[in-house]
C-alpha positions in Angstrom: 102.9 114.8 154.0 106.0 115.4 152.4 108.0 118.6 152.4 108.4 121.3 155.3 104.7 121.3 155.8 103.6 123.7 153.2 99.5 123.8 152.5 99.6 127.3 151.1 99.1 127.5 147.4 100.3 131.1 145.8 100.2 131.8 142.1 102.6 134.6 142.1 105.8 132.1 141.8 108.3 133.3 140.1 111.0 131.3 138.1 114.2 131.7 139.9 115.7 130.3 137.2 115.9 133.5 134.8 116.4 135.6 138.0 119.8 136.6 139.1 121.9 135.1 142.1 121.3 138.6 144.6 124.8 140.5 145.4 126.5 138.7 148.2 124.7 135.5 147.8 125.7 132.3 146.2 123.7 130.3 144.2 122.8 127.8 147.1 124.2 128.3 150.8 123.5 125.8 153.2 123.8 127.5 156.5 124.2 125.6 159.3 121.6 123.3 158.8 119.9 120.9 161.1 117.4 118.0 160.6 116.3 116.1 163.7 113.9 113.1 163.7 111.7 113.0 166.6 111.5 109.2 167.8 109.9 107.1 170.8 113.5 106.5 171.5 114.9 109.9 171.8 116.2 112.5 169.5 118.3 111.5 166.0 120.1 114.5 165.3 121.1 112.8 161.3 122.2 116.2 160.4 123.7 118.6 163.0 125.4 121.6 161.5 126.1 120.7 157.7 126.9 124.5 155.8 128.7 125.0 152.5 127.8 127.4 149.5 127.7 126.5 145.7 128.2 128.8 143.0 127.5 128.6 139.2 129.6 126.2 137.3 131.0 124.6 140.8 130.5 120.9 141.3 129.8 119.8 144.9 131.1 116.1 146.3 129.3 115.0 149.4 131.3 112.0 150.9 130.9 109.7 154.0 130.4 107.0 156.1 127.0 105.2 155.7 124.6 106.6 157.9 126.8 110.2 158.0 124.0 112.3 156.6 124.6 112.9 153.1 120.9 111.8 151.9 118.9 113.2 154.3 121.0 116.4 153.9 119.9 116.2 150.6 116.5 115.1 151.0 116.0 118.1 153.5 117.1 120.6 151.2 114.9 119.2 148.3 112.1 119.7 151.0 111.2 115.7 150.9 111.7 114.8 154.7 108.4 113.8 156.4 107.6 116.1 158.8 106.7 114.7 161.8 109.1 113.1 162.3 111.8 115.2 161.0 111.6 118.4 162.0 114.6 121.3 161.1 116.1 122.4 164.6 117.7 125.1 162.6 119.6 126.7 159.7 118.8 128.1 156.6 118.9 126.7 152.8 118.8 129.7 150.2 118.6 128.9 146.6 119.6 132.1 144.5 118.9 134.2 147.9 115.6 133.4 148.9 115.1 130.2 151.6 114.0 126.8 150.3 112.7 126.1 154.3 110.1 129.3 153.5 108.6 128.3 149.9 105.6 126.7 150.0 104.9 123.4 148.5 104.1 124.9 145.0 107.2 127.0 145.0 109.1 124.2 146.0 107.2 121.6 142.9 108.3 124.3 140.6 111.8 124.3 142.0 112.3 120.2 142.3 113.7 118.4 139.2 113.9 121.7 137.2 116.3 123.8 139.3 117.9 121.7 141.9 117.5 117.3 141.4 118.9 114.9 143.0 120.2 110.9 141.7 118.6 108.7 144.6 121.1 106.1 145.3 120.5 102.6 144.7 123.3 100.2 146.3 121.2 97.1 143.9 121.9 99.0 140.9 125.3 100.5 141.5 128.5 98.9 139.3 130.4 96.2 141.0 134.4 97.1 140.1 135.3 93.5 140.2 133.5 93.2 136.9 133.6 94.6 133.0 130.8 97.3 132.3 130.3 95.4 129.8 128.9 92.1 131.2 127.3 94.2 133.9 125.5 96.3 131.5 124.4 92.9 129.0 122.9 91.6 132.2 120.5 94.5 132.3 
């Protein structure tokens, strides 16, 4: 199962969308979040302690080394981590005040793709510098 194991279905969802970001909130805070995956070899703590906020007309750059957390950061925020074995040792992730980690599956459907998406990276699809876009793009 996919997601922070949500099973409960509510029909009272409302589209946060035309709501507006609450006084003293940003439009998504990332609080000291942590995603663990549970192993037979031990603990991998891929994301230990990642917070930042994003406001409305702000653009957010996640950089690092391969393997530094930036995708399952992502993928824990969108609610897309298997759990078992992930499992969220702690934080918060509030989208226009109210906490992604607490919506249930259907909140979080209604929220994925139309509020908050993400560009999966594909290093077999990416652009190679050493050649034109052009002949990269006629190869396609």
């Amino acid at each position: 199962m996919f997601g922070f194991g949500r099973k409960k279905k509510t029909d009272d969802w409302v589209d946060l969308k035309t709501q507006p970001v609450p006084e003293g909130h940003h439009l998504l805070e990332v609080d000291d979040l942590k995603m663990f995956f549970h192993t037979q070899d031990g603990v991998v703590k891929a994301v230990n302690g990642v917070s930042y906020t994003l406001d409305r007309g702000e653009t957010l750059g996640v950089v690092g080394e391969s393997g530094s957390g930036k995708s399952v950061t992502s993928l824990t925020i969108m609610g897309l981590i298997d759990m078992p074995p992930g499992k969220i040792e702690g934080g918060d992730v509030l989208y226009r005040g109210r906490s992604l980690i607490k919506m249930t599956e259907e909140e979080m459907e209604h929220i994925r793709g139309n509020d908050i998406a993400m560009i999966f990276q594909d290093p077999m699809t990416s652009l190679n510098p050493v050649y034109t876009i052009g002949r990269q793009l006629s190869e396609a």
